[in-house]
C-alpha positions as CSV (number, residue, x, y, z in Angstrom):
1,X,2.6,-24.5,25.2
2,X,2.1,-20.8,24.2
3,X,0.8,-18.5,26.9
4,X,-2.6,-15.7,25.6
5,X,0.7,-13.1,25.9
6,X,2.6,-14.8,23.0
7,X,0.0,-13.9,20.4
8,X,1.8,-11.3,17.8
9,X,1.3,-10.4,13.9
10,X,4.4,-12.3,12.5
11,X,3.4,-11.4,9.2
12,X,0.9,-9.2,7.1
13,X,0.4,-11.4,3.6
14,X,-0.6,-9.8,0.3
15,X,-2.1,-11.5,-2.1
16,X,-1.0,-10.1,-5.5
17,X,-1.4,-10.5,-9.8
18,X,1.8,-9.3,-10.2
19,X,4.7,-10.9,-8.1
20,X,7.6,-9.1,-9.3
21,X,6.1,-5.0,-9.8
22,X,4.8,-5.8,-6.2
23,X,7.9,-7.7,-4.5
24,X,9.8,-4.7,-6.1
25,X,7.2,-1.7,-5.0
26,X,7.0,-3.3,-1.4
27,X,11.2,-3.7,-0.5
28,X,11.8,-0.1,-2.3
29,X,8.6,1.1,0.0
30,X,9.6,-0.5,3.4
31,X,12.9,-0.7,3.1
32,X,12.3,-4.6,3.9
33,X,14.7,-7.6,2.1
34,X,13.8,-11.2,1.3
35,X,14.0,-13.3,4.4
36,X,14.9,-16.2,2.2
37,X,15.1,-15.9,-1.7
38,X,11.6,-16.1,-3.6
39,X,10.0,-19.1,-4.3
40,X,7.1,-19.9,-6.9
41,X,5.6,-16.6,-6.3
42,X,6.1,-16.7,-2.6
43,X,8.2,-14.5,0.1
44,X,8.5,-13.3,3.2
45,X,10.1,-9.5,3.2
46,X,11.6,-9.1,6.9
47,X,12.5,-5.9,8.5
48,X,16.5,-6.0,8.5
49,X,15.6,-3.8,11.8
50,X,13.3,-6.5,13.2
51,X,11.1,-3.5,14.1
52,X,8.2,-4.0,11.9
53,X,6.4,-7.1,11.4
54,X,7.0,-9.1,8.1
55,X,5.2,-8.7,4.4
56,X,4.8,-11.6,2.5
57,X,3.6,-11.8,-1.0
58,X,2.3,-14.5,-2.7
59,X,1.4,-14.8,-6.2
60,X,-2.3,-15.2,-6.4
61,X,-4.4,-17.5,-9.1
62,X,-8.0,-15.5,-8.3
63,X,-7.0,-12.2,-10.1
64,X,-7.7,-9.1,-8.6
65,X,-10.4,-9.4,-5.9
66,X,-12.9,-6.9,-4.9
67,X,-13.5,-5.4,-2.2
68,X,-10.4,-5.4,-0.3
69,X,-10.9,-5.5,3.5
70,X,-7.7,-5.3,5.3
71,X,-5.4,-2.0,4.6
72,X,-2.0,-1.3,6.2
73,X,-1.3,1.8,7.6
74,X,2.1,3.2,7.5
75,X,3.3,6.0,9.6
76,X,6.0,8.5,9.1
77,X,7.0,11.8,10.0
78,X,7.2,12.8,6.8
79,X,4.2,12.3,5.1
80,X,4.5,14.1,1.6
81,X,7.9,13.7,1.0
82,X,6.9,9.0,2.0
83,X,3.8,9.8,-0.6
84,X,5.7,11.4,-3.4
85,X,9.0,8.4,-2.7
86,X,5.5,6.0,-3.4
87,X,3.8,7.3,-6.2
88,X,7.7,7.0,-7.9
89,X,7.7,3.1,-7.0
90,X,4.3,2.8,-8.6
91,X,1.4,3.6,-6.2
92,X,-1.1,5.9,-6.7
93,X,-3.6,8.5,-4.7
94,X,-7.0,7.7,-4.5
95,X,-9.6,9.9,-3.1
96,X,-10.2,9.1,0.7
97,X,-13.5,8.0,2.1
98,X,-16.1,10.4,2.3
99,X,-16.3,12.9,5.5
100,X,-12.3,12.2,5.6
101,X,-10.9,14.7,3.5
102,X,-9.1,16.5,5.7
103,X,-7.6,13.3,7.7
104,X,-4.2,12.8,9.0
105,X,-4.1,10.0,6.7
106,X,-3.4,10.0,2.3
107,X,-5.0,7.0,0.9
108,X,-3.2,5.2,-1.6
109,X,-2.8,1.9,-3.8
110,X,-0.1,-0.1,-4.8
111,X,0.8,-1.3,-8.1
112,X,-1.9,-4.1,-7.6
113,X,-4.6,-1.9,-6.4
114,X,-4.1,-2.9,-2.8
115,X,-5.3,-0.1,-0.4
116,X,-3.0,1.4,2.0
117,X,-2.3,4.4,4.0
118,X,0.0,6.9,4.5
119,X,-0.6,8.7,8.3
120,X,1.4,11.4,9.6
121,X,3.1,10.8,13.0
């Protein structure tokens, strides 16, 4: 039986149109590998450091869906330098939220328009 305690995020799933740009985009990103080689437009990308939780993608039949409500937020310590590395994979700035300009944060989506941000730390 698992105890309230044993409740943890095991792994973050994107749903995506294109299953290889993304699968490609999110290893180079993360760092992350396959946890067990893809199958049918599905796999789990692990942290070889088992620090981070995992990223699964799976290859989605509803196209692109509107509006997104979950982001992820990835820290560094070296904001720019992470943002420029991204926009090389295939992401792309957007303009962040209104009265957020000057945040601590760079909004930014990856090659299948998913949100995400990039916070200094």
């Amino acid at each position: 039986m698992m105890d309230e305690n044993d409740l943890r995020v095991g792994s973050v799933v994107i749903d995506c149109d294109d299953f290889p740009r993304m699968m490609t985009f999110w290893q180079g990103a993360l760092g992350y590998v396959p946890r067990d080689p893809p199958d049918g437009g599905w796999v789990v990308l692990r942290d070889p450091k088992g620090r981070g939780p995992n990223v699964s993608l799976n290859l989605s039949s509803e196209g692109h869906l509107e509006p997104y409500r979950l982001h992820l937020d990835l820290y560094t310590a070296h904001q720019e330098r992470d943002v420029e590395r991204l926009v090389a994979l295939g992401a792309t700035r957007q303009p962040a939220p209104p009265g957020h300009e000057s945040g601590d944060f760079v909004v930014m989506a990856d090659p299948d328009g998913n949100l995400f941000c990039v916070i200094q730390k």
